[in-house]
PAVEX-894415 format. One record per atom (N, C-alpha, C): chain; y, z, x; residue number from 1; residue in one letter; atom name. Coordinates in steps of 0.02 Angstrom, whole numbers, plus 50000, padded with zeros to 5 digits. Last residue first. Layout:
! residues N
REC  chain     c2     c3     c1  resi  resn  name
REC      A      Y      Z      X   NUM     a    CA
...
//
This chain:
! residues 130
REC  chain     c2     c3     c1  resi  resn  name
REC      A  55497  54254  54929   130     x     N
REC      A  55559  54301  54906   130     x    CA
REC      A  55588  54265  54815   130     x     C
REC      A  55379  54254  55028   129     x     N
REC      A  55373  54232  54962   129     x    CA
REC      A  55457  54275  54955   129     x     C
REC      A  55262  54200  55159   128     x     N
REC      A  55347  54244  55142   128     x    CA
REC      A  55350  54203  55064   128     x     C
REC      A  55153  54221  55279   127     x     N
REC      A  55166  54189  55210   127     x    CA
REC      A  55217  54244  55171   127     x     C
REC      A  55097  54146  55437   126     x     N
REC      A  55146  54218  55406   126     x    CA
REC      A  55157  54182  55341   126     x     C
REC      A  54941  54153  55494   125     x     N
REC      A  54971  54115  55450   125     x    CA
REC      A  55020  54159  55425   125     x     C
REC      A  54852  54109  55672   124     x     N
REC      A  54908  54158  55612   124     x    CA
REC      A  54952  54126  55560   124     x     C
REC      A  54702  54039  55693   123     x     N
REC      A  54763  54103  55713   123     x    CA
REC      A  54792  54117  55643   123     x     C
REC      A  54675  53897  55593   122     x     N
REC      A  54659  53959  55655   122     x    CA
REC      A  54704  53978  55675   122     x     C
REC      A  54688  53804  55520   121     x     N
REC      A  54748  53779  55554   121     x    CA
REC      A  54720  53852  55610   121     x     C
REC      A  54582  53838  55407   120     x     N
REC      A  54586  53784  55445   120     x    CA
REC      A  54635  53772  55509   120     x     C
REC      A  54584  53925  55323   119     x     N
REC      A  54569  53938  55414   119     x    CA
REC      A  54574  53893  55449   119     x     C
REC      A  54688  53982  55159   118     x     N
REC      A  54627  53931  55206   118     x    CA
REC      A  54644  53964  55288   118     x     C
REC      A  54779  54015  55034   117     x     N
REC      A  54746  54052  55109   117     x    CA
REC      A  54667  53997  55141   117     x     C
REC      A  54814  53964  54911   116     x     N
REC      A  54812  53904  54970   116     x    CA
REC      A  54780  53942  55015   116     x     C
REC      A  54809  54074  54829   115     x     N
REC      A  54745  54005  54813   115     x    CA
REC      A  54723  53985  54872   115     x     C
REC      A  54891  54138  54862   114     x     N
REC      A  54850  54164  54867   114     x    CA
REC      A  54809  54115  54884   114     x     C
REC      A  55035  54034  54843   113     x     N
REC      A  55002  54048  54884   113     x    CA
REC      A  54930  54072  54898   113     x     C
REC      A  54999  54031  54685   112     x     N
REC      A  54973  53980  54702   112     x    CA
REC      A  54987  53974  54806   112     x     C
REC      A  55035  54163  54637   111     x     N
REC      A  54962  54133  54630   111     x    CA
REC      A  54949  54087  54682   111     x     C
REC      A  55170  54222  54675   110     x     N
REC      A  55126  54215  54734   110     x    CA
REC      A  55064  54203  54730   110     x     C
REC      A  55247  54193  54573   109     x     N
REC      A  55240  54152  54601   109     x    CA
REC      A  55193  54159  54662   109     x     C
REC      A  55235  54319  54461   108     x     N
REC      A  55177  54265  54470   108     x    CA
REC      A  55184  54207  54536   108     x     C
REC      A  55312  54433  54519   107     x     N
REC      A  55262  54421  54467   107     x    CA
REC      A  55224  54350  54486   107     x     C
REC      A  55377  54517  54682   106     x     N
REC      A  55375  54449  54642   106     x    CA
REC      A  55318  54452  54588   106     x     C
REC      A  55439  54585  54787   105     x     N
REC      A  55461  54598  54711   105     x    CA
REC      A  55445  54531  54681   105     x     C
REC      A  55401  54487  54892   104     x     N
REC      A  55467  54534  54875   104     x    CA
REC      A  55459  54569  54827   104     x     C
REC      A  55249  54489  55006   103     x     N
REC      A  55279  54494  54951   103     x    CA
REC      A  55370  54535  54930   103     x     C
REC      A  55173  54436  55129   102     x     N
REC      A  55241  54468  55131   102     x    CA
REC      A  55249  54473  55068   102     x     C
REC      A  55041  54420  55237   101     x     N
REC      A  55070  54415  55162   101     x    CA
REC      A  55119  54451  55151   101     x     C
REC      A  54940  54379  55391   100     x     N
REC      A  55013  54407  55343   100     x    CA
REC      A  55027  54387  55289   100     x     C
REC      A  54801  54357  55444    99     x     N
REC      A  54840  54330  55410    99     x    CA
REC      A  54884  54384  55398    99     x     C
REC      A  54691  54339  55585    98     x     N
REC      A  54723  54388  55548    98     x    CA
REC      A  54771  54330  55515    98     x     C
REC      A  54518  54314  55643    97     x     N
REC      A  54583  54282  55641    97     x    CA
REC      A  54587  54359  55569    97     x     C
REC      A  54431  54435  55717    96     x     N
REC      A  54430  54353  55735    96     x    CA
REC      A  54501  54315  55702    96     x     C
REC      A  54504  54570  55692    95     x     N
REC      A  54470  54531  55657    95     x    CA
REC      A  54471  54475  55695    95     x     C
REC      A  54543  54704  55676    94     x     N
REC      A  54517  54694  55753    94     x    CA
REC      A  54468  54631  55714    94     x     C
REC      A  54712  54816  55654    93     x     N
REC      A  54643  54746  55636    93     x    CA
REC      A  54625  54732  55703    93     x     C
REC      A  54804  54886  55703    92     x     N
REC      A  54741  54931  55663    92     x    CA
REC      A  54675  54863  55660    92     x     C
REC      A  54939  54821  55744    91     x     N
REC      A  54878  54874  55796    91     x    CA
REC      A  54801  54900  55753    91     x     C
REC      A  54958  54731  55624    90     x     N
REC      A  54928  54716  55693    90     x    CA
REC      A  54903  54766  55727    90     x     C
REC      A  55021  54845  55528    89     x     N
REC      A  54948  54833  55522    89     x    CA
REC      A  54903  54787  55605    89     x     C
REC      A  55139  54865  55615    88     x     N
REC      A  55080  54931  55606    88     x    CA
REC      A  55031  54925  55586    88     x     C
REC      A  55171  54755  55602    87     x     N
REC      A  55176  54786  55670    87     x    CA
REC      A  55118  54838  55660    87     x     C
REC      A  55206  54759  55474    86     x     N
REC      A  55169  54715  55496    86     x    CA
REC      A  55139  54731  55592    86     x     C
REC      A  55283  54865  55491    85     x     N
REC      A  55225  54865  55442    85     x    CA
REC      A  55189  54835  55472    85     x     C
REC      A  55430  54819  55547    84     x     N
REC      A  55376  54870  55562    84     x    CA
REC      A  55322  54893  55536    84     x     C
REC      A  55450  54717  55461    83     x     N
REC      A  55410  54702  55510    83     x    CA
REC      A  55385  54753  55554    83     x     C
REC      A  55491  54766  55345    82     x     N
REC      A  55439  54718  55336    82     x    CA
REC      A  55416  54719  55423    82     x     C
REC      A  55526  54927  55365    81     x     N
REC      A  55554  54881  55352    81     x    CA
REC      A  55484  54845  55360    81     x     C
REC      A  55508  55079  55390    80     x     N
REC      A  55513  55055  55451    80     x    CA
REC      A  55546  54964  55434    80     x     C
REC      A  55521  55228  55287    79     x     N
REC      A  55548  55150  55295    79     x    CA
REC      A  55548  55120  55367    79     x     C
REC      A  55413  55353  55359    78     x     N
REC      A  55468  55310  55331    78     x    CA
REC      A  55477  55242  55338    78     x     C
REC      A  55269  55358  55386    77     x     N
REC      A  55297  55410  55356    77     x    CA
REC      A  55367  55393  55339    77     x     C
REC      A  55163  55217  55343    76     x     N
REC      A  55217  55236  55378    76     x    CA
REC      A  55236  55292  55328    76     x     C
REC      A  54979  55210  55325    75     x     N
REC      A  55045  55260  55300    75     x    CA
REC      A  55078  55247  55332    75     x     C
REC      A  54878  55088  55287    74     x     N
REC      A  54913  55131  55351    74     x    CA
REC      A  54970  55152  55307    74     x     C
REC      A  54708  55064  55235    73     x     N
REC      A  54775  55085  55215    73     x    CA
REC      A  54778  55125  55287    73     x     C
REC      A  54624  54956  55193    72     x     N
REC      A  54606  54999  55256    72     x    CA
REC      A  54682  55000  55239    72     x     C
REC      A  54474  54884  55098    71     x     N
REC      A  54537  54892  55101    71     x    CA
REC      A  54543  54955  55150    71     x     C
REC      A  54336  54855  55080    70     x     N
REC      A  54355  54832  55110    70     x    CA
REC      A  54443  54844  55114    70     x     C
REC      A  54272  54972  55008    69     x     N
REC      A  54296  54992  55061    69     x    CA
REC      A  54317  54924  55115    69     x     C
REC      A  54324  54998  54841    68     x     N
REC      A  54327  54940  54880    68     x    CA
REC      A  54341  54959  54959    68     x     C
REC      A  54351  55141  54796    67     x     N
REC      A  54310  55076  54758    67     x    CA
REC      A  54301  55007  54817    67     x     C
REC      A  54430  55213  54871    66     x     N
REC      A  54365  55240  54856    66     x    CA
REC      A  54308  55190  54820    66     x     C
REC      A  54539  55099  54867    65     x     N
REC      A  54498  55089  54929    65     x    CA
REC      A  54433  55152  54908    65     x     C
REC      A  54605  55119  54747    64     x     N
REC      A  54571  55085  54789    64     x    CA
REC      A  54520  55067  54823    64     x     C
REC      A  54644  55254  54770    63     x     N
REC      A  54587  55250  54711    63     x    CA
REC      A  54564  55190  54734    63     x     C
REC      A  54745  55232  54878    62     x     N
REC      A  54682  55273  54858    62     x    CA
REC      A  54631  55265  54846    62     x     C
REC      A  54813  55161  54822    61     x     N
REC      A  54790  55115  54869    61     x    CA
REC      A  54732  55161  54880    61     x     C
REC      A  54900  55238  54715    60     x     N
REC      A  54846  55158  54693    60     x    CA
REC      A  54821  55148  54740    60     x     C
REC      A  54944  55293  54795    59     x     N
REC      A  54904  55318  54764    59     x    CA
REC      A  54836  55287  54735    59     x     C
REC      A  55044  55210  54867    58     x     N
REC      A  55004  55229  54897    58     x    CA
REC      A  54943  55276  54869    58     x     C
REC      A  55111  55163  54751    57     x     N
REC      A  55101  55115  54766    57     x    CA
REC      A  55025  55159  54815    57     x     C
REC      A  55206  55254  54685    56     x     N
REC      A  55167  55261  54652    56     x    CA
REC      A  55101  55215  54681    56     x     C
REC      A  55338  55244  54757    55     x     N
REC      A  55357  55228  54681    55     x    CA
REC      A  55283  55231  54659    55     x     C
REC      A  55373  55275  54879    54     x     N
REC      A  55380  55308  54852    54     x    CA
REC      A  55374  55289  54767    54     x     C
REC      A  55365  55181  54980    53     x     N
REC      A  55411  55162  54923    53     x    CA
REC      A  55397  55208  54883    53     x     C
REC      A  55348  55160  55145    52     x     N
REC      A  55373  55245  55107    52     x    CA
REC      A  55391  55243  55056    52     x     C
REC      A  55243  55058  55139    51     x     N
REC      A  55286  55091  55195    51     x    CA
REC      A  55365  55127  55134    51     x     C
REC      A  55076  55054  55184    50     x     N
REC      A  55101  55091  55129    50     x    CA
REC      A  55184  55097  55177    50     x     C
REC      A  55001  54902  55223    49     x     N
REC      A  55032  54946  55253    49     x    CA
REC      A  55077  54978  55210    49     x     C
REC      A  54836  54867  55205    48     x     N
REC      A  54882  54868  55159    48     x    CA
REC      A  54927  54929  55179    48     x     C
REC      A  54718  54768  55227    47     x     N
REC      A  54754  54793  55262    47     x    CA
REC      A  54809  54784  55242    47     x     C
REC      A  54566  54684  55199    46     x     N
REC      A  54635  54694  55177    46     x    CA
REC      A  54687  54739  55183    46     x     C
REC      A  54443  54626  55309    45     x     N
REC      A  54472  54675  55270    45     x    CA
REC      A  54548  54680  55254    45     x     C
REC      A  54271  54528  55293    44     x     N
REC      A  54349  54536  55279    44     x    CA
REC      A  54375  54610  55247    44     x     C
REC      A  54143  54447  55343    43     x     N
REC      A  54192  54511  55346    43     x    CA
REC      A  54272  54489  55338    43     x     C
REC      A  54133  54286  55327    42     x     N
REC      A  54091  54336  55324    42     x    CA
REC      A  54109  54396  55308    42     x     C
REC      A  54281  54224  55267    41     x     N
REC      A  54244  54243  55315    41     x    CA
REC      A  54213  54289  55300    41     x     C
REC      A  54308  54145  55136    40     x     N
REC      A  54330  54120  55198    40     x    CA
REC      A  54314  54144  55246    40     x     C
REC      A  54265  54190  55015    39     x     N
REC      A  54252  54139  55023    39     x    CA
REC      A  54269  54100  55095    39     x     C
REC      A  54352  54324  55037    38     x     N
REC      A  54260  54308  55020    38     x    CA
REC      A  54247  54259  55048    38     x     C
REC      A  54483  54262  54984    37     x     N
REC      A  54447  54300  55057    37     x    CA
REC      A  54375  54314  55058    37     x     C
REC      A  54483  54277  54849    36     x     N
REC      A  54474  54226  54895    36     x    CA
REC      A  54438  54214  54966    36     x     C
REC      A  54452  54391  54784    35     x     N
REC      A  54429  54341  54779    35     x    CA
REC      A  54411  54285  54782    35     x     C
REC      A  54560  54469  54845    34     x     N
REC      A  54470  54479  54845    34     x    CA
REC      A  54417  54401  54822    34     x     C
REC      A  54665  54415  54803    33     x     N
REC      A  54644  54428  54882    33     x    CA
REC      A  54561  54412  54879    33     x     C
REC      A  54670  54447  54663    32     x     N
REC      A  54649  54384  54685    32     x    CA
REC      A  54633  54361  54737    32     x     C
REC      A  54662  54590  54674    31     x     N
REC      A  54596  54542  54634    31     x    CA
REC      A  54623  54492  54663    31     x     C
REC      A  54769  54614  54729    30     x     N
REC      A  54714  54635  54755    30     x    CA
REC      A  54618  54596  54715    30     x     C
REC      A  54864  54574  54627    29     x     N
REC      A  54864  54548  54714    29     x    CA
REC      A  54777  54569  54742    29     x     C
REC      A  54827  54654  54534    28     x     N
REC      A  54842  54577  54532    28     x    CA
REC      A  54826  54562  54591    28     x     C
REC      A  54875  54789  54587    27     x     N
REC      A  54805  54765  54550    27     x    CA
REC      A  54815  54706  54561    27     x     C
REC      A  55004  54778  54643    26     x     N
REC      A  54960  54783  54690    26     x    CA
REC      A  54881  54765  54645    26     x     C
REC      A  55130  54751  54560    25     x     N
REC      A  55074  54717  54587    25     x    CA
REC      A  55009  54697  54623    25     x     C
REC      A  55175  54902  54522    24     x     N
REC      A  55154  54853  54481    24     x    CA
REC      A  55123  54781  54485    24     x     C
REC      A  55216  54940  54665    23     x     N
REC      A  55153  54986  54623    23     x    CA
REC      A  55129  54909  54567    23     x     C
REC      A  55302  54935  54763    22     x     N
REC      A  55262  54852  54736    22     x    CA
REC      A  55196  54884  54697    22     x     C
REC      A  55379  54969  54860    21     x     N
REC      A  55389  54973  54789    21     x    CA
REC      A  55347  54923  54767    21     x     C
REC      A  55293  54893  54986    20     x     N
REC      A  55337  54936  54964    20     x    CA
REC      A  55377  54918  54901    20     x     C
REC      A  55175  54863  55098    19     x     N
REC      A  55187  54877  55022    19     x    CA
REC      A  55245  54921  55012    19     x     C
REC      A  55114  54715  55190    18     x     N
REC      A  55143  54772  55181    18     x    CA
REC      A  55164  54791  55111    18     x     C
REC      A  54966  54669  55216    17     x     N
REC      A  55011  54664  55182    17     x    CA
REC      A  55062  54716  55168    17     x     C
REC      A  54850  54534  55307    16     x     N
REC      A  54887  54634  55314    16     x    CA
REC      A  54955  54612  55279    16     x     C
REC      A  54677  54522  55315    15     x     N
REC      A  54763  54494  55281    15     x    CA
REC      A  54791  54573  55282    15     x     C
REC      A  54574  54469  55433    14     x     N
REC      A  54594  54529  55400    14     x    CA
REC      A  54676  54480  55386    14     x     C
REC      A  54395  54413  55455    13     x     N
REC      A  54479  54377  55439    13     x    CA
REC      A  54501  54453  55414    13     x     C
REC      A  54253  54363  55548    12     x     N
REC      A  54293  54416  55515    12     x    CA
REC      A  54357  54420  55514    12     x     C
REC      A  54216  54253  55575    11     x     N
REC      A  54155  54287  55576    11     x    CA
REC      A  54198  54329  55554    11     x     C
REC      A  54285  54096  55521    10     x     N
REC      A  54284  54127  55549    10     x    CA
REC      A  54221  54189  55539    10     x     C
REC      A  54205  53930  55504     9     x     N
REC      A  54218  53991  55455     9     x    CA
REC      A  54198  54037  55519     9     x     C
REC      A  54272  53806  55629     8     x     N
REC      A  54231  53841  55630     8     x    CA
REC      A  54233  53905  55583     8     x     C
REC      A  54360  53673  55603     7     x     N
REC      A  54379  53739  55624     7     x    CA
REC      A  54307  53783  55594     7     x     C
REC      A  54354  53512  55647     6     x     N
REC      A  54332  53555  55586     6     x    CA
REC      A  54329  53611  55608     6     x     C
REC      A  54449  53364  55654     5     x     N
REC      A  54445  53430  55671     5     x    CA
REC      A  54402  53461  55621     5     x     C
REC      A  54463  53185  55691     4     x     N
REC      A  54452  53234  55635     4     x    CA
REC      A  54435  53293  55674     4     x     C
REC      A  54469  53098  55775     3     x     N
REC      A  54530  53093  55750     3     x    CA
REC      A  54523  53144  55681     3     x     C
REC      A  54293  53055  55799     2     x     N
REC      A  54352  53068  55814     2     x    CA
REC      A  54419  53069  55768     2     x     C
REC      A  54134  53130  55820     1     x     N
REC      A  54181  53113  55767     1     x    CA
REC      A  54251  53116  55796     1     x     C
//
């Protein structure tokens, strides 16, 4: 077949998201993750870098993850910022392809990213929402 590509469903995808002050989205986010990421590789884990918001966020990631051991929480002990997170979830995943999710402080506009997460394009997808 020429002038067409078909990227092979990876064997295990990890999305690493950093979290700060973001208590009031993390349910939302986390159902719809789940619900996608299924559908895109065999193994998947969600990798949710707690980085020091102090607002209630790393508790939730707790109770979490005692329910869903596909979620794998990293503590920064302080503010390291968005990309020292992201930094800190890269050393912890050991997945065939990895994705980034950046959230600001956002309610609904990050549905219709979630939706789009596909494999097609392989490797790394950084997704910035502000």
């Amino acid at each position: 077949m020429t002038g067409s590509t078909v990227t092979p469903r990876p064997d295990s995808l990890a999305v690493i998201i950093p979290v700060y002050k973001s208590r009031a989205y993390l349910p939302e986010l986390h159902r719809r993750l789940t619900d996608v990421v299924h559908t895109l590789a065999t193994r998947y884990e969600l990798v949710f870098v707690d980085d020091a918001g102090h607002d209630g966020s790393l508790e939730w990631l707790r109770q979490c993850h005692e329910k869903d051991t596909s979620v794998t929480i990293i503590v920064n002990p302080e503010n390291l910022g968005q990309h020292g997170a992201i930094i800190a979830g890269l050393s912890a995943v050991r997945a065939d392809v990895v994705r980034m999710l950046a959230l600001w402080k956002t309610d609904s506009v990050f549905a219709s990213l979630i939706g789009s997460l596909d494999y097609a394009d392989g490797g790394v997808r950084v997704a910035a929402i502000s």
